[in-house]
C-alpha positions as CSV (number, residue, x, y, z in Angstrom):
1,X,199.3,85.9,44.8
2,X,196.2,87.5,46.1
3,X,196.1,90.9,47.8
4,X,195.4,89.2,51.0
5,X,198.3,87.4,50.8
6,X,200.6,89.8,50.9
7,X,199.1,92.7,52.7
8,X,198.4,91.2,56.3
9,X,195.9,92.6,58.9
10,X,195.1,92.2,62.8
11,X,191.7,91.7,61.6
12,X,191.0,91.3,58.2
13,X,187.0,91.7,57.6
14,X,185.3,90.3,54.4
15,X,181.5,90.5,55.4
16,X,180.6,94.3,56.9
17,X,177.4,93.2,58.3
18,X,179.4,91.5,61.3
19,X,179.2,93.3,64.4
20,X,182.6,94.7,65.2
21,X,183.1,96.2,68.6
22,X,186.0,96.7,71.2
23,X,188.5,95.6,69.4
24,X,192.6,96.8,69.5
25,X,195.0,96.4,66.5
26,X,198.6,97.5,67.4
27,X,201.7,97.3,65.6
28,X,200.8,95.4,62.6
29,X,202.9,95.3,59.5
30,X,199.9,96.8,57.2
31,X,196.4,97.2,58.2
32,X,195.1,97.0,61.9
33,X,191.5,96.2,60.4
34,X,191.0,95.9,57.1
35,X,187.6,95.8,55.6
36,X,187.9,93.7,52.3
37,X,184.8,93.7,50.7
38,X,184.2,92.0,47.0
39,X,181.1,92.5,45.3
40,X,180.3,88.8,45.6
41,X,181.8,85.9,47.6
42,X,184.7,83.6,45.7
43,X,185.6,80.6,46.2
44,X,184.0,77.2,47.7
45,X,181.5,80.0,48.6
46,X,180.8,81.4,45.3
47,X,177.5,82.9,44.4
48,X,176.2,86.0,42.7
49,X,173.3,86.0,44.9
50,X,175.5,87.6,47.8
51,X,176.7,90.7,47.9
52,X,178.9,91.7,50.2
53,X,179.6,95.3,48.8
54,X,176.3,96.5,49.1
55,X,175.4,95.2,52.7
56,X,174.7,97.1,55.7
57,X,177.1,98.0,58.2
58,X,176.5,96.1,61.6
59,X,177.3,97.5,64.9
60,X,180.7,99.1,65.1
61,X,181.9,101.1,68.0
62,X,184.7,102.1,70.4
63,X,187.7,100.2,68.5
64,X,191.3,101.3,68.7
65,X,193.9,101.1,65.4
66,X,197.4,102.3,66.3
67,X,201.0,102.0,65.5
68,X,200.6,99.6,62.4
69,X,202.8,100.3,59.8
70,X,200.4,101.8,57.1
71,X,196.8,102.3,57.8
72,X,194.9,101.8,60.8
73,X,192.0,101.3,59.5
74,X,191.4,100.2,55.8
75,X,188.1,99.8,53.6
76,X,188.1,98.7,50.0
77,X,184.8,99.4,48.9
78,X,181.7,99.6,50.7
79,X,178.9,101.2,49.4
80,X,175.6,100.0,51.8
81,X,172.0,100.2,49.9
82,X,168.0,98.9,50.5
83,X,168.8,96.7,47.9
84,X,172.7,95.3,48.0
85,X,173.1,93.2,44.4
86,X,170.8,95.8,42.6
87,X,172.7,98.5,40.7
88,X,173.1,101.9,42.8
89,X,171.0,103.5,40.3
90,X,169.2,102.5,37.1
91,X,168.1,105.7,35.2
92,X,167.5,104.1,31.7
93,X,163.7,102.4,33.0
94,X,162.0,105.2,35.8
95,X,159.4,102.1,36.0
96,X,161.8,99.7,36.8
97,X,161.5,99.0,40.5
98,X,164.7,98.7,41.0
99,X,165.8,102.3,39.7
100,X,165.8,103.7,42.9
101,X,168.3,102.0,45.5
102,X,169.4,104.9,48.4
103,X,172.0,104.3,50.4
104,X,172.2,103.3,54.0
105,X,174.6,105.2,56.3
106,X,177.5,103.0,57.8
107,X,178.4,104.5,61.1
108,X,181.7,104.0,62.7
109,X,181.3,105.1,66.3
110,X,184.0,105.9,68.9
111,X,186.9,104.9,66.7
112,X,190.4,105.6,67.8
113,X,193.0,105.7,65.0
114,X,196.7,107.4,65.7
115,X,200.5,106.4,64.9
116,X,199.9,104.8,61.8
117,X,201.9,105.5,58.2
């Protein structure tokens, strides 16, 4: 069995780019939102020219997680940059262009999150 199969979630998110916005999760048994992000998509979906991981957050704001049973809000990995399937840094070539990737903030605004394990 998968992670996802046994760890359920009011909303279970697998692309962060998706605008996410006035949203409640109450009194789940794990997660009230749970960001699952893989580095690429699996499945009929597959490709390694998507990558989820290193996407941009879209618009989040004024979301409420409470009362679920162990996090309210959950994020495995999410690590948005200018350049999402390029390494976060390459130091071995300085004239590679990809060698310099920075980071793009992901900004969670107005988020409620109480009672949770």
């Amino acid at each position: 069995m998968l992670q996802t199969d046994i760890s359920v979630a009011s909303f279970w998110i697998t692309n962060p780019t998706n605008d996410f916005y006035g949203n409640r999760a109450a009194g789940g048994d794990f997660y009230g939102i749970w960001y699952e992000i893989k580095p690429n998509p699996d499945g009929p979906s597959a490709t390694m020219d998507v990558c989820p991981m290193g996407n941009p957050l879209g618009y989040v704001a004024n979301n409420v997680a409470h009362s679920n049973i162990r996090f309210g809000l959950r994020i495995f990995i999410l690590a948005p940059r200018q350049y999402p399937c390029a390494p976060l840094r390459n130091d071995s070539d300085p004239n590679d262009p990809w060698s310099y990737n920075p980071s793009i903030p992901a900004v969670y605004s107005n988020f409620i999150i109480y009672k949770n394990m």
